[in-house]
C-alpha positions as CSV (number, residue, x, y, z in Angstrom):
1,X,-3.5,36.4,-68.0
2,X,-4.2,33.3,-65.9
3,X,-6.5,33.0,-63.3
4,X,-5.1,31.9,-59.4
5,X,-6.9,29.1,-58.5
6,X,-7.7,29.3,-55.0
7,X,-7.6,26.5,-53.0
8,X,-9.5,26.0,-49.9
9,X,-8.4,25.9,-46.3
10,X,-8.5,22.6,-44.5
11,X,-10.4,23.3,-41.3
12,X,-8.5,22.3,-38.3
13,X,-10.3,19.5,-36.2
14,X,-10.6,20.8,-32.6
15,X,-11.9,17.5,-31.0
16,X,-8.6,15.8,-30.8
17,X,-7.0,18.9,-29.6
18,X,-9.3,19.7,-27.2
19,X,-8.8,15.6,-26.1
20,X,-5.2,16.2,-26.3
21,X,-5.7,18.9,-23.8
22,X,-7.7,17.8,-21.1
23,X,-5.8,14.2,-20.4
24,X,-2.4,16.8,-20.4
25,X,-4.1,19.0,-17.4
26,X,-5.5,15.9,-15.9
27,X,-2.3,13.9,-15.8
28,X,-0.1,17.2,-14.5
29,X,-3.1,17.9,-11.9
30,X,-2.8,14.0,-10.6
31,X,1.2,14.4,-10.5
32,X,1.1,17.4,-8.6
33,X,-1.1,16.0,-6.4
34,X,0.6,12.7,-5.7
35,X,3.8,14.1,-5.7
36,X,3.9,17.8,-4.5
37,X,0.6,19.1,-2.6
38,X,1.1,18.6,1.3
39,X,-0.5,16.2,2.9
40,X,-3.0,17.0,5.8
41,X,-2.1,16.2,9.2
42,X,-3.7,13.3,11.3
43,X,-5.6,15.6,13.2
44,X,-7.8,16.6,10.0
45,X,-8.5,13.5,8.7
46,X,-9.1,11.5,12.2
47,X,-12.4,12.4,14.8
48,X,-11.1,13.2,18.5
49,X,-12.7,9.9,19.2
50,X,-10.0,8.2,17.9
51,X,-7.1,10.3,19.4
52,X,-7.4,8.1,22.6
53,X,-6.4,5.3,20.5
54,X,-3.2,6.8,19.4
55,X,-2.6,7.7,22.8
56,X,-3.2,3.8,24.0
57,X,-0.3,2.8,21.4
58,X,1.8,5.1,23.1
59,X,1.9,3.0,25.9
60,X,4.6,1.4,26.5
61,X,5.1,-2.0,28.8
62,X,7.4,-3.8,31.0
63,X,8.0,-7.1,29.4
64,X,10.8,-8.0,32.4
65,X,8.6,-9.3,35.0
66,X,7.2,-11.6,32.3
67,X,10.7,-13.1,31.3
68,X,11.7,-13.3,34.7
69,X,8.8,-15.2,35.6
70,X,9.4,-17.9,32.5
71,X,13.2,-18.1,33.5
72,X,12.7,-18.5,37.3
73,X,11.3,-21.5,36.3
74,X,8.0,-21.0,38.2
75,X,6.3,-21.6,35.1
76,X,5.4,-25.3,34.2
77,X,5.7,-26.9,30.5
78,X,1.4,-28.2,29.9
79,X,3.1,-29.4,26.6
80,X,5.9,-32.1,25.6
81,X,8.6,-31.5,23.2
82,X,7.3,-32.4,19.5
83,X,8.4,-36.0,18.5
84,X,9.3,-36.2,14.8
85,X,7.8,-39.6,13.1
86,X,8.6,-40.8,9.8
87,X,7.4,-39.1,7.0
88,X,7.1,-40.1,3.3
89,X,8.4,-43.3,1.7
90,X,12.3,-44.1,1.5
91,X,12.6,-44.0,-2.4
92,X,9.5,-41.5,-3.5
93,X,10.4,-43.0,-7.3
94,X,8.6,-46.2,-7.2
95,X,5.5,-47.3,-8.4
96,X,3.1,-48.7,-5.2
């Protein structure tokens, strides 16, 4: 009668698996919380020091008096128009 010849388990490497494992929960933790945990409102993340500033850029101005001013003509020009000079030679292709 023959003898079985027993052949001996390959051990299983757990390194790469555990590896394997972490970078899986890592990347689903940083999707779920880039794409799915709600975001905290302004008032948790901003002191009430800087409340007063949202409220400033609330405020809203009246431009009108300012364009009625500049059409009324009341307002002079300190500046003249911009004269265009030549620029740049008439044929850019020849030697100097």
């Amino acid at each position: 009668m023959p003898l079985p010849i027993l052949k001996p388990k390959k051990q299983i490497n757990w390194i790469p698996i555990a590896v394997a494992a972490v970078l899986t929960i890592i990347v689903v933790g940083a999707a779920y919380f880039l794409f799915f945990a709600p975001t905290p409102g302004i008032e948790a993340l901003v002191p009430s020091e800087q409340k007063i500033t949202a409220q400033i850029s609330a405020v809203r101005l009246d431009t009108r008096p300012v364009v009625e001013i500049f059409n009324s003509g009341r307002l002079k020009r300190s500046a003249s128009p911009v004269s265009v000079g030549q620029t740049g030679r008439t044929n850019p292709f020849i030697s100097f």
